[in-house]
C-alpha positions, 0 to 999 in steps of 0.5 A, a space after each residue: 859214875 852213878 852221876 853223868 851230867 848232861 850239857 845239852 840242855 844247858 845249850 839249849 837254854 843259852 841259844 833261848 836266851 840270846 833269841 829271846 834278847 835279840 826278839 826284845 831288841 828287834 821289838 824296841 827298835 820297831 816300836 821306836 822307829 815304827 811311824 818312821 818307816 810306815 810314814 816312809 812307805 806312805 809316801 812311796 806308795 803315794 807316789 806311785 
């Protein structure tokens, strides 16, 4: 038992991997609906 393997780092490296799919998700849908929503509070805030 001169080896004793560690799994911390393991999960820690999958918890970076799933924030770092979700931030590249979260960036695709602002980038695709990103005049939408911006042209959405425009308006709202001209009609004030």
């Amino acid at each position: 038992m001169l080896f004793i393997p560690r799994e911390e780092g393991q999960g820690l490296v999958e918890y970076a991997l799933i924030l770092v799919l979700v931030s590249i998700v979260v960036i695709a849908i602002l980038t695709l609906l990103g005049p939408t929503i911006g042209n959405i509070f425009s308006n709202l805030i001209q009609n004030f």
